[in-house]
KEGUVEX-66471 format. One record per residue: x, y, z of N, C-alpha, C in turn; residue in three letters. Coordinates in pm, whole numbers, padded with zeros to 5 digits, always signed. Example, Ala and Ser with C-alpha at 12.3 -4.5 7.8 and 13.67 -1.06 7.14 Angstrom:
+01319-00569+00780+01230-00450+00780+01320-00330+00780ALA;+01285-00225+00708+01367-00106+00714+01290+00003+00787SER;
END
This chain:
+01977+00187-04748+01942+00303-04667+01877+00256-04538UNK;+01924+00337-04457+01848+00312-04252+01779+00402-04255UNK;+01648+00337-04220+01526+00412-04178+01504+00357-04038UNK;+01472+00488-03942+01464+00494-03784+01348+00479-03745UNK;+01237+00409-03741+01082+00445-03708+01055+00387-03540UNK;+00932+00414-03512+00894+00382-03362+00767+00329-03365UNK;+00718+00219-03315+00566+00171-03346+00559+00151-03177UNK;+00414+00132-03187+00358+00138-03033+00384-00001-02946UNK;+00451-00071-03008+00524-00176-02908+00675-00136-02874UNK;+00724-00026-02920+00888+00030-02816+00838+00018-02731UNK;+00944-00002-02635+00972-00007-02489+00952+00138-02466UNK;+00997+00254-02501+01002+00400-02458+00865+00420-02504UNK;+00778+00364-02595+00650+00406-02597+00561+00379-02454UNK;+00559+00228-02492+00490+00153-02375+00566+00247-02220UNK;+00646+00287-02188+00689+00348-02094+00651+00491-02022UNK;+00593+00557-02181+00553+00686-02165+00411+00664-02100UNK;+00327+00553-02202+00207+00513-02127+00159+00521-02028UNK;+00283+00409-01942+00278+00418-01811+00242+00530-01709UNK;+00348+00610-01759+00356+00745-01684+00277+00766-01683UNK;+00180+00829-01802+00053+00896-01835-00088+00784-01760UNK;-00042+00682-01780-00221+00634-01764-00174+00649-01623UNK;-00121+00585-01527-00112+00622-01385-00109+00735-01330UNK;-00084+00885-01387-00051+00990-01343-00219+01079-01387UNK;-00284+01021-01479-00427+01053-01517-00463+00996-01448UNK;-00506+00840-01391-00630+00753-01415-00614+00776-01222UNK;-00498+00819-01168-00490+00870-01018-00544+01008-01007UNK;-00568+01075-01082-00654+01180-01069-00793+01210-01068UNK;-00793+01088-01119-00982+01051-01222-01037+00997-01090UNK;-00937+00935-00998-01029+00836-00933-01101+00912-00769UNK;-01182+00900-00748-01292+00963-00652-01249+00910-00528UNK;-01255+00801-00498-01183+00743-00362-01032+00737-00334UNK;-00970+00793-00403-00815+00783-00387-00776+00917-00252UNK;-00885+01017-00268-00860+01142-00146-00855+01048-00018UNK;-00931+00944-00021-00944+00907+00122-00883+00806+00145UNK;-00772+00733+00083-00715+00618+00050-00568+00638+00122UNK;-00534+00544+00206-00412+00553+00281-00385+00401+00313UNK;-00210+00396+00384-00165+00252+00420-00161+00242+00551UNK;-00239+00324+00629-00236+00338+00743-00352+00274+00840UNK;-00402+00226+00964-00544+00220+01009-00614+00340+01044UNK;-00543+00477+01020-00652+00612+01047-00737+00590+00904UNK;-00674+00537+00798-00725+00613+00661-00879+00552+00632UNK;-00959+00601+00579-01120+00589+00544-01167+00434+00428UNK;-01038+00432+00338-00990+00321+00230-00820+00286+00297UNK;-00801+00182+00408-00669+00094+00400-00617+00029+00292UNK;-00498+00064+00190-00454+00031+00116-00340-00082+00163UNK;-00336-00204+00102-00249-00287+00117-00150-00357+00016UNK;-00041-00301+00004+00055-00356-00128+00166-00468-00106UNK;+00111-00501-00013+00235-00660+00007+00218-00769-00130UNK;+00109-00750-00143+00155-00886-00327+00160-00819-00431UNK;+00226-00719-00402+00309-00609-00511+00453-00650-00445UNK;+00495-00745-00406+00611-00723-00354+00668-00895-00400UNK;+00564-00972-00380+00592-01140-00433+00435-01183-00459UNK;+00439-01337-00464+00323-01423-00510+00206-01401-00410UNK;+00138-01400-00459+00017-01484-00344-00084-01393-00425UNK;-00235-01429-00423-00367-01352-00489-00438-01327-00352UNK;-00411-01354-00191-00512-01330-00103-00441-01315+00058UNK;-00522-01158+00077-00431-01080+00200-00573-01095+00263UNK;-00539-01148+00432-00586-01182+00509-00559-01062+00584UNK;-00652-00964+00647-00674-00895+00765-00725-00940+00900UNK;-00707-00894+00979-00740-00973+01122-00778-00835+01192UNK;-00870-00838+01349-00925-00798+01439-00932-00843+01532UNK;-00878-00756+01614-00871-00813+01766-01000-00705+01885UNK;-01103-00779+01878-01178-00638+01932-01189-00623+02081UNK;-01203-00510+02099-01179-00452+02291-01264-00562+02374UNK;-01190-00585+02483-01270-00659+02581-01400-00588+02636UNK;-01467-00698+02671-01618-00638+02724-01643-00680+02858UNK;-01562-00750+02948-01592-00786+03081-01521-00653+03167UNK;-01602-00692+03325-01565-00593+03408-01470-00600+03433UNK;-01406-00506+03542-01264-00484+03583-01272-00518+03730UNK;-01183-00615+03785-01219-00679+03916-01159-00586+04008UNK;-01266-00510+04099-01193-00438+04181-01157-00450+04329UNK;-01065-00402+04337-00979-00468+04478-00981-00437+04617UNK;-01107-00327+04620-01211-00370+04742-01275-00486+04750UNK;-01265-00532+04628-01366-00690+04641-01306-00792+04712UNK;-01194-00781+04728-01117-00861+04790-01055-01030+04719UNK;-01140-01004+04586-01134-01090+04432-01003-01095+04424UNK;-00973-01223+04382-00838-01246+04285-00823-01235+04170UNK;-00799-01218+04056-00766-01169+03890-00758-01335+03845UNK;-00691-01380+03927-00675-01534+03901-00790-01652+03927UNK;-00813-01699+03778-01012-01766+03756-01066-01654+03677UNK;-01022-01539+03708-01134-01454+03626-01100-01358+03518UNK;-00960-01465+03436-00934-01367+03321-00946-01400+03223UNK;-00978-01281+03133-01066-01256+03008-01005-01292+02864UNK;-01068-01388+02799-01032-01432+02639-01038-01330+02552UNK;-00925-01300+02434-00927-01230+02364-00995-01307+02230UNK;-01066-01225+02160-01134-01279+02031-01049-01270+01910UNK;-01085-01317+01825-01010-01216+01682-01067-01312+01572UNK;-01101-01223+01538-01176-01271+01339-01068-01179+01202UNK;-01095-01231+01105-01015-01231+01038-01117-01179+00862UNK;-01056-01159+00808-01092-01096+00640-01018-01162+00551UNK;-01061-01263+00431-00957-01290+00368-01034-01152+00208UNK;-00908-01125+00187-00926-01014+00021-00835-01080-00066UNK;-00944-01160-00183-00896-01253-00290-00897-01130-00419UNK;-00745-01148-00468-00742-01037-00559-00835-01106-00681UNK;-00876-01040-00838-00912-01028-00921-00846-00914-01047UNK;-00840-00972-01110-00790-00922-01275-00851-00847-01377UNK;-00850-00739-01408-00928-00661-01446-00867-00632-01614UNK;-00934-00645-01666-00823-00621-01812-00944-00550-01909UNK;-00836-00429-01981-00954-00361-02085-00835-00329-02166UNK;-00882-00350-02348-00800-00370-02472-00884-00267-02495UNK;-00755-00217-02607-00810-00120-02778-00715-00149-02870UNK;-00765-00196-02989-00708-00255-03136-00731-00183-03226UNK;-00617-00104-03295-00684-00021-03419-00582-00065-03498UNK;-00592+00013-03641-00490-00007-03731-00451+00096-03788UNK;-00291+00046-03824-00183+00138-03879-00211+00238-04018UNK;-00120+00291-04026-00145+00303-04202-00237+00393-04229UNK;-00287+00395-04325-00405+00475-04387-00478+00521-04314UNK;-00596+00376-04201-00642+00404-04126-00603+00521-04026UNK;-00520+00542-03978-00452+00581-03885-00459+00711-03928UNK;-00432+00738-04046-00415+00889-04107-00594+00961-04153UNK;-00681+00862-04173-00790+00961-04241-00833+01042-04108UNK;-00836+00964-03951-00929+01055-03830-00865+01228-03826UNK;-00946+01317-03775-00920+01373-03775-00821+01352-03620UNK;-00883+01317-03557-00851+01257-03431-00759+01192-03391UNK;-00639+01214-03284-00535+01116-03272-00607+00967-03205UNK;-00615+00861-03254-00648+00745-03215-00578+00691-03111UNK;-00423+00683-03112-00393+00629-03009-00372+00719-02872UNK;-00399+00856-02873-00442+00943-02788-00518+00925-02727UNK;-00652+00917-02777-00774+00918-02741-00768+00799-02672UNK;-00738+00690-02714-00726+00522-02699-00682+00546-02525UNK;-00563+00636-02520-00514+00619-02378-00653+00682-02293UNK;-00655+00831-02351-00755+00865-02228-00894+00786-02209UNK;-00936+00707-02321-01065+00636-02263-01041+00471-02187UNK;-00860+00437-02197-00892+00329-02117-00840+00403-01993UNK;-00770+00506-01975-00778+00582-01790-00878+00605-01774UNK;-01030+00675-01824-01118+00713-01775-01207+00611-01743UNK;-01197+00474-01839-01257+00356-01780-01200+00294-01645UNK;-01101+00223-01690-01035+00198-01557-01090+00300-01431UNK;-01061+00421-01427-01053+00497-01314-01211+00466-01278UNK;-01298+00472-01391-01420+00497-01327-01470+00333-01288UNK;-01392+00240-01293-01389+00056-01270-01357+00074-01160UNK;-01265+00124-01103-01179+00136-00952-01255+00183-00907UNK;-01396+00320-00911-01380+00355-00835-01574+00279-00815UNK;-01596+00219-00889-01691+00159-00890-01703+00037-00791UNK;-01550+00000-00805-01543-00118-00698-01575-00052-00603UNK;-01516+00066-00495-01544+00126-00400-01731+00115-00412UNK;-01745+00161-00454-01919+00208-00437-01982+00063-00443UNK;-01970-00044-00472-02033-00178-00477-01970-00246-00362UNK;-01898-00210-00313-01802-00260-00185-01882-00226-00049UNK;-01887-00084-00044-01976-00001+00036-02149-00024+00050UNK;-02228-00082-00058-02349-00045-00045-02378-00209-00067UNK;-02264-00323+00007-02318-00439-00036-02376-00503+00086UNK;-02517-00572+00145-02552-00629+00224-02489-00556+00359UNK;-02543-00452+00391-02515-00354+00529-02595-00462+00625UNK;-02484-00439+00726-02564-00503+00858-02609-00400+00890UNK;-02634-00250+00915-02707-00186+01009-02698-00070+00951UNK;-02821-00061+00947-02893+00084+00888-02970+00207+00962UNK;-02957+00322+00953-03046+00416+01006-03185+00409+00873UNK;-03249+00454+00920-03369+00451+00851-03423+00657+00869UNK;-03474+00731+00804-03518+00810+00814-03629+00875+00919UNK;-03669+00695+00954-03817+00784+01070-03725+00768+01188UNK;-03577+00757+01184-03527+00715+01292-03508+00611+01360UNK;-03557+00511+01268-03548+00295+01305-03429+00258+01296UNK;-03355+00188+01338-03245+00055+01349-03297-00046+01282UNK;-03194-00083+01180-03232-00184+01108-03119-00284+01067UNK;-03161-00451+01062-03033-00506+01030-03065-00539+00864UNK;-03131-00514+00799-03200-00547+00674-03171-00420+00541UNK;-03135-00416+00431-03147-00297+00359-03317-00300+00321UNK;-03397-00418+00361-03526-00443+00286-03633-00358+00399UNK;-03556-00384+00525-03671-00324+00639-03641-00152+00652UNK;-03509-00130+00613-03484+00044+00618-03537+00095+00486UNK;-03562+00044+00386-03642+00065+00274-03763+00115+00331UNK;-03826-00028+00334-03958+00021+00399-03997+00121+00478UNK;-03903+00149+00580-03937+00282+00677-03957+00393+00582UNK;-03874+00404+00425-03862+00491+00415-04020+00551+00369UNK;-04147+00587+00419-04253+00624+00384-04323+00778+00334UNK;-04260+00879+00386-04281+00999+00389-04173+01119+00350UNK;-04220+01255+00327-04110+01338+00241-04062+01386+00426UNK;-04133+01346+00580-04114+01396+00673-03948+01261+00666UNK;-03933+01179+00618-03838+01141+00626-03707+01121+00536UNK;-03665+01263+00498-03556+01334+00456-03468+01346+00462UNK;-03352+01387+00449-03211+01389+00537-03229+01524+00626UNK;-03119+01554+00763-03184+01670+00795-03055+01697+00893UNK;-02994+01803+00974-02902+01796+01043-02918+01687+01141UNK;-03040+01726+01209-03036+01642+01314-03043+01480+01336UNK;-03086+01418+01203-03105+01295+01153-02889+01261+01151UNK;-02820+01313+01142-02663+01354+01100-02624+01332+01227UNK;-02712+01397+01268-02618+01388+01403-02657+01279+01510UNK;-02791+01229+01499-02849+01079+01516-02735+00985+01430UNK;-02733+00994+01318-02662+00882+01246-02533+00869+01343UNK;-02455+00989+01369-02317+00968+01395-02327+00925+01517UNK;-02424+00994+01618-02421+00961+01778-02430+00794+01794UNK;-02527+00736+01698-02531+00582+01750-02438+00523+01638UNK;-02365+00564+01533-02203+00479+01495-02123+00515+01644UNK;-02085+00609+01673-01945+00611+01745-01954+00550+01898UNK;-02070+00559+01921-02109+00458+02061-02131+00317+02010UNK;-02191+00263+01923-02185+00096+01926-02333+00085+01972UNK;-02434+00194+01954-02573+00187+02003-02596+00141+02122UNK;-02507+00231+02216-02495+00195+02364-02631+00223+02400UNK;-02689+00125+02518-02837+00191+02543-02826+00152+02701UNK;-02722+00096+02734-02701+00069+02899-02590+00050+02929UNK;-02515+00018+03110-02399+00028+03133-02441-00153+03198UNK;-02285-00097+03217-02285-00292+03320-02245-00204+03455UNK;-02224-00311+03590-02193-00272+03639-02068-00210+03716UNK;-01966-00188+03618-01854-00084+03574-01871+00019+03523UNK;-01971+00037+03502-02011+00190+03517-01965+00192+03309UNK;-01902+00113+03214-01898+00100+03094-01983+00074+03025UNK;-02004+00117+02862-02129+00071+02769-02146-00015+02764UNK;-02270-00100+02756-02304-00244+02665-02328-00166+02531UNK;-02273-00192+02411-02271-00143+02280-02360-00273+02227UNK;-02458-00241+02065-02504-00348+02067-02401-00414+01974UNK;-02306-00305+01885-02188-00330+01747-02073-00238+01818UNK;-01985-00291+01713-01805-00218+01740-01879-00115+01661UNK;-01830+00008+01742-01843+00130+01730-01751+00137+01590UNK;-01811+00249+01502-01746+00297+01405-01611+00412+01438UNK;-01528+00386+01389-01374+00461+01434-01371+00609+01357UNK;-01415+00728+01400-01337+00809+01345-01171+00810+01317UNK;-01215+00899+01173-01026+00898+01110-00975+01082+01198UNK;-00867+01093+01250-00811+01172+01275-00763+01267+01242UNK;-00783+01397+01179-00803+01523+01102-00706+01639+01189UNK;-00572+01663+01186-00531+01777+01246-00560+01788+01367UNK;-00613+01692+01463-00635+01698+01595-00777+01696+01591UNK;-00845+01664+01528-01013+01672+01526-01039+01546+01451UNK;-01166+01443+01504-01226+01313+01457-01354+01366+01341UNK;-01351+01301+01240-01432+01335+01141-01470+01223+01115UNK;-01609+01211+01032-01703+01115+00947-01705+01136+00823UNK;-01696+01047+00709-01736+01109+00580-01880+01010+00537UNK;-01984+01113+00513-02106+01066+00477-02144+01088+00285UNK;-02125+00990+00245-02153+00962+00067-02320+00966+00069UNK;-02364+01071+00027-02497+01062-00035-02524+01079-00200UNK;-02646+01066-00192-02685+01077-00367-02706+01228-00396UNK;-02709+01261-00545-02736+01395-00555-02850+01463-00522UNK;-02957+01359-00516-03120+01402-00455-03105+01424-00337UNK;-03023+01347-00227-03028+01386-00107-02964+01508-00099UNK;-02830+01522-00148-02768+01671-00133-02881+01776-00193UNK;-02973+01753-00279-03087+01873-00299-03171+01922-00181UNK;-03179+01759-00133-03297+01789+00016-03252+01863+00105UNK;-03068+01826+00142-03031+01854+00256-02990+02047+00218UNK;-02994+02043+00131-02994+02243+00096-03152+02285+00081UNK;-03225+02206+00105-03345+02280+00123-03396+02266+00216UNK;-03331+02190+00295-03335+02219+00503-03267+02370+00545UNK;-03410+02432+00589-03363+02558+00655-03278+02555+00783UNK;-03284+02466+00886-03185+02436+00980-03036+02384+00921UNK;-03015+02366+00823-02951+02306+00765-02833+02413+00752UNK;-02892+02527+00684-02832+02671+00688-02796+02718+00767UNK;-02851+02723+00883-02806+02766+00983-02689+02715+01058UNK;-02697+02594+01003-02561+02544+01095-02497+02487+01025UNK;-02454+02561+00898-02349+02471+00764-02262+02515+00803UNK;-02131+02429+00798-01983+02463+00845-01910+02427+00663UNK;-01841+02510+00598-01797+02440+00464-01655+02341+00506UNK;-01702+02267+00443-01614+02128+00469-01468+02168+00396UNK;-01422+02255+00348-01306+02291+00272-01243+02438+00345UNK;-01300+02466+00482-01195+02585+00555-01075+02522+00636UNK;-00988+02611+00585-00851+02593+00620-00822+02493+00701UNK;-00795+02368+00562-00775+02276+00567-00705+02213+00469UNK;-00585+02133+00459-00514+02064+00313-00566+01952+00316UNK;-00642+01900+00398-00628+01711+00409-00727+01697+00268UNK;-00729+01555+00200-00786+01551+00125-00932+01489+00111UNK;-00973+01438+00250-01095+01424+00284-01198+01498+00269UNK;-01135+01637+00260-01257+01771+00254-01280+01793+00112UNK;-01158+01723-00013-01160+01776-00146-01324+01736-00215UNK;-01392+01819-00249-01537+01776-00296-01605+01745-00205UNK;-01591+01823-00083-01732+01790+00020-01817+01923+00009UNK;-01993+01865+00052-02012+01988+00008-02082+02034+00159UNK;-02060+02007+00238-02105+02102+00386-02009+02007+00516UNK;-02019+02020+00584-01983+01976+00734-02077+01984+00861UNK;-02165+01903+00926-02262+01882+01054-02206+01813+01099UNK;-02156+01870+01250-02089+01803+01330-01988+01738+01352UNK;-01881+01796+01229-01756+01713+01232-01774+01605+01152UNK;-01899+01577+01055-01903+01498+00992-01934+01561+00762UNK;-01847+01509+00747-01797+01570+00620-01901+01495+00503UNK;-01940+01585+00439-02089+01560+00345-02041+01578+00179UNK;-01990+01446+00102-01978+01424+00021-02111+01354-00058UNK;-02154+01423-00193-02270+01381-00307-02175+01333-00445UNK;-02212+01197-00514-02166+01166-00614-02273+01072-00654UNK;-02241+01116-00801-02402+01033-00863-02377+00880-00888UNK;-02277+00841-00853-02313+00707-00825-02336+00643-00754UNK;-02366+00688-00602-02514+00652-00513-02638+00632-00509UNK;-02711+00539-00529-02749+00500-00556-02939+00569-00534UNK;-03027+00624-00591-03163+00608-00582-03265+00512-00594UNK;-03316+00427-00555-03481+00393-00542-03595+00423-00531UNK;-03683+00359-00632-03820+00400-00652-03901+00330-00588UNK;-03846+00198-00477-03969+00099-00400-03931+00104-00278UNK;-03948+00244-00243-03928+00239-00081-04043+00245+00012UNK;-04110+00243+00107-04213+00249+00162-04357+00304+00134UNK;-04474+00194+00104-04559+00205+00004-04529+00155-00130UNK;-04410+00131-00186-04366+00057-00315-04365+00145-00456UNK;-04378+00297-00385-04326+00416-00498-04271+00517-00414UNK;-04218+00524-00320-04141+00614-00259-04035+00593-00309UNK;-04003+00702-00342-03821+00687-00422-03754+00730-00282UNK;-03628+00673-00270-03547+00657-00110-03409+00676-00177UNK;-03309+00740-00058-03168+00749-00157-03064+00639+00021UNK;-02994+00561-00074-02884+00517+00005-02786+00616+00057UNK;-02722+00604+00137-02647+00685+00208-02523+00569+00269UNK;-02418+00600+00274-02298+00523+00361-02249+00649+00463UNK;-02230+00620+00572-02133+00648+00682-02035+00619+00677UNK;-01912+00670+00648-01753+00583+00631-01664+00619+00779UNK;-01639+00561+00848-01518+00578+00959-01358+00540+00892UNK;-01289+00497+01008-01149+00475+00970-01192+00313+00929UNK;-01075+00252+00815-01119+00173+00760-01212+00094+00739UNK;-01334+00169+00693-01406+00159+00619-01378+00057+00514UNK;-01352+00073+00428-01307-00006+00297-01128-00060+00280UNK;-01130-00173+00284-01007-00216+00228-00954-00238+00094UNK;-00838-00248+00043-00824-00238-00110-00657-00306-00081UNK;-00700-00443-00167-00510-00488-00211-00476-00471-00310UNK;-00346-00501-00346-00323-00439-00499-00213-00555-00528UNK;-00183-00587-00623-00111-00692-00686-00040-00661-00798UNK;+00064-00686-00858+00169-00674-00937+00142-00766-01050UNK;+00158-00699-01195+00162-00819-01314+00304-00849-01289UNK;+00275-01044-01322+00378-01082-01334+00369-01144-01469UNK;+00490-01144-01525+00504-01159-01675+00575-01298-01718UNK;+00531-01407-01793+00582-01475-01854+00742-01543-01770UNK;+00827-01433-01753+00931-01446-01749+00992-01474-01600UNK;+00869-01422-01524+00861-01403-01375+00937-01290-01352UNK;+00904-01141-01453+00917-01025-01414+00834-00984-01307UNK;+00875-00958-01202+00747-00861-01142+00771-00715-01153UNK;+00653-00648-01179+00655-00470-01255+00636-00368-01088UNK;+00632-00301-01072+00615-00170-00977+00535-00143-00988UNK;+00431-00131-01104+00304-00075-01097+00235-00190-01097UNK;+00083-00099-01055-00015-00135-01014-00130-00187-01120UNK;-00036-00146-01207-00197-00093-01377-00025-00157-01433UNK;-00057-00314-01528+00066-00313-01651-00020-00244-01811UNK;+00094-00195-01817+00003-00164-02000+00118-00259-02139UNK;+00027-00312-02164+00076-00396-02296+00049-00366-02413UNK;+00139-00347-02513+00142-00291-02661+00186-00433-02720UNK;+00086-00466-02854+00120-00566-02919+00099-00517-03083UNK;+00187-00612-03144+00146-00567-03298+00086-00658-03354UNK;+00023-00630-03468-00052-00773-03552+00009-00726-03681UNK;-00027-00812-03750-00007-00855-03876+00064-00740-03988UNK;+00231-00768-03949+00336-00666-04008+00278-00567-03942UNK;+00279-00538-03828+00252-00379-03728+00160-00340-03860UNK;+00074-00384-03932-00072-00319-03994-00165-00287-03879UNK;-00147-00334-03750-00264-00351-03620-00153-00303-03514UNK;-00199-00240-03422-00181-00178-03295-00284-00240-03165UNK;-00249-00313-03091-00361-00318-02977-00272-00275-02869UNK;-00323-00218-02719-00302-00206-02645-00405-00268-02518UNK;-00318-00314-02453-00427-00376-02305-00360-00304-02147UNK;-00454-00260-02084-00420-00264-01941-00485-00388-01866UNK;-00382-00409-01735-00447-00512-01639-00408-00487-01509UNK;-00525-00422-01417-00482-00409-01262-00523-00492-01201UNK;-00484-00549-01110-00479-00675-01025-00500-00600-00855UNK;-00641-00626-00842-00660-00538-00712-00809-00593-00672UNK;-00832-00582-00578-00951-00593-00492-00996-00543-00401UNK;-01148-00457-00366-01169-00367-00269-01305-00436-00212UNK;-01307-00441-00087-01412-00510-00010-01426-00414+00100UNK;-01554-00463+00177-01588-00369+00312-01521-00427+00400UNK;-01511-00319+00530-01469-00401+00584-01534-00498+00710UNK;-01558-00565+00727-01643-00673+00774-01578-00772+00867UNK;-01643-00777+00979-01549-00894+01110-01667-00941+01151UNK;-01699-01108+01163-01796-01166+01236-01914-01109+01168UNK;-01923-01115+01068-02031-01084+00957-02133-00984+01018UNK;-02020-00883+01070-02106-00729+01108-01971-00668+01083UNK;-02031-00494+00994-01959-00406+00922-01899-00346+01040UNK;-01761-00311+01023-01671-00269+01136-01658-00114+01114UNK;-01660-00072+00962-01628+00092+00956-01706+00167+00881UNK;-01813+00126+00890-01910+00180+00824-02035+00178+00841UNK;-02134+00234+00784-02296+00232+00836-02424+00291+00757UNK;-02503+00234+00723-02591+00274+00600-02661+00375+00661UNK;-02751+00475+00638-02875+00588+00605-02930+00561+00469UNK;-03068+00493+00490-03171+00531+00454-03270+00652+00420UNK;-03294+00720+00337-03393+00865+00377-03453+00846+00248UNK;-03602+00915+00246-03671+00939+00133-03622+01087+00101UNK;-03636+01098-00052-03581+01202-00191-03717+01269-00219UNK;-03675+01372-00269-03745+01439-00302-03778+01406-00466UNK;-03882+01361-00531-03911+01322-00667-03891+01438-00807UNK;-03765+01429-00812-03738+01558-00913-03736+01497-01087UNK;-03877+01442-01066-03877+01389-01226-03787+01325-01314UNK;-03734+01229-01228-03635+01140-01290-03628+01046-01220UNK;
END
């Protein structure tokens, strides 16, 4: 007699997987709204070693000239007096990320009330997703060259914008928002040359391009989003970050000052040793156009298969299929983005929290 059965190493199993953990674990993930292959997008996605070998994608920068423009009343020649272009470079070394679940067949399998290998999928998408998006947030809040501080200080230190942070007078607040953004998008211009152009003291942070309008997205903690709704000016000039609009930058923002889009997620980070050494202080990021970079890499298999996706999922059996394991492995890496060891699309805020017993 032929008996037809299916164990979790078929090919049409392992296949369905696929579908499912990529079509979940892309929904789960928090930074994917702002994630593009473009240089407008907030997260530049890069999939060239999804395509062949290599573990490390090199980005490059070529940044705007800063000398004058020789003008021809001067009676100057152009020739002797032309200007070197710079360019620094990013190397993004991928890394391997792998998370297993092993259960067993049989009996086992039958007493849960619970489907096991169900469940099995949604807790390695909800891990994974929440791994990915963790990289983002450790990417973002790592060694900032330049910080706003709450009393309104410039800082190249996360240790010296700490410290400022001393008082509940230093809060988040519109106008602190609109300080933050005025000295990203100038380059903390504080004089001209004599071309009548900025001396910036940094490359200005790039707004991303919105339907014909430049936007900021600002990541705070959930304490700060408490403070910033208990700013009465605050009210007065809330714009909701979700009017008629599809882009997905606005999905989960929770106000708009100034064209700059006000996202809270609790994995931003709070402190309890901020100025005085018990001021609790909340981190804050400023994100422009690439902001964060992210490569992605292809499993390659034994055989020198290379797969399409991004996430492989592997089904193995043990001992007479009595055992079921399954493994995912994404091959990806997300870093800031960084030229000449100063942050190019991004920018910290500092502010003291309000102490809500936790």
């Amino acid at each position: 007699m032929a008996v037809t059965s299916q164990t979790s190493a078929n090919p049409l199993t392992v296949n369905a997987w696929h579908e499912l953990l990529h079509r979940d674990t892309d929904k789960q993930l928090y930074f994917e709204r702002f994630a593009g292959e473009d240089e407008n997008s907030l997260v530049q996605v890069d999939r060239n070693l999804t395509k062949g070998p290599g573990d490390q994608i090199t980005f490059g920068l070529v940044p705007r000239l800063v000398g004058d423009f020789i003008l021809g009343s001067s009676g100057l020649s152009a020739e002797g007096r032309e200007q070197a272009l710079s360019s620094y470079s990013l190397q993004v070394l991928l890394e391997e990320y792998k998370l297993a679940v092993r259960s067993k067949n049989g009996l086992d399998l039958q007493r849960p009330i619970w489907d096991i290998p169900e469940v099995a999928r949604k807790r390695i998408m909800l891990n994974t997703a929440e791994k990915l998006d963790q990289l983002h947030f450790d990417a973002l809040l790592s060694t900032p060259t330049r910080i706003l501080a709450g009393d309104g200080t410039m800082h190249t230190s996360a240790a010296g914008a700490a410290a400022a942070c001393t008082t509940s007078a230093h809060k988040i607040s519109p106008a602190l928002i609109r300080h933050l953004k005025a000295v990203a998008l100038s380059g903390g211009a504080t004089a001209a040359n004599s071309d009548g152009a900025p001396v910036r003291a940094f490359s200005p942070i790039r707004a991303t391009r919105v339907e014909g309008s430049d936007h900021l997205i600002l990541l705070v903690p959930l304490y700060v989003a408490y403070d910033l709704g208990e700013n009465s000016i605050y009210h007065q000039t809330l714009r909701e970050a979700w009017a008629d609009t599809k882009n997905p930058i606005f999905y989960g923002g929770i106000a708009m000052v100034d064209n700059v889009v006000i996202h809270a997620h609790e994995n931003m980070p709070i402190r309890a040793d901020g100025g005085g050494g018990t001021v609790k202080y909340g981190k804050c990021v400023l994100m422009g156009a690439q902001a964060l970079l992210r490569a992605y890499g292809s499993y390659r298999s034994g055989k020198g298969v290379l797969t399409k996706n991004t996430t492989e999922v592997i089904a193995k059996s043990f001992g007479y299929d009595e055992e079921e394991g399954v493994c995912t492995k994404t091959i990806t890496k997300v870093q800031k983005s960084k030229f000449n060891n100063e942050d190019y699309g991004s920018m910290g805020l500092y502010v003291t929290v309000s102490d809500l017993g936790a």
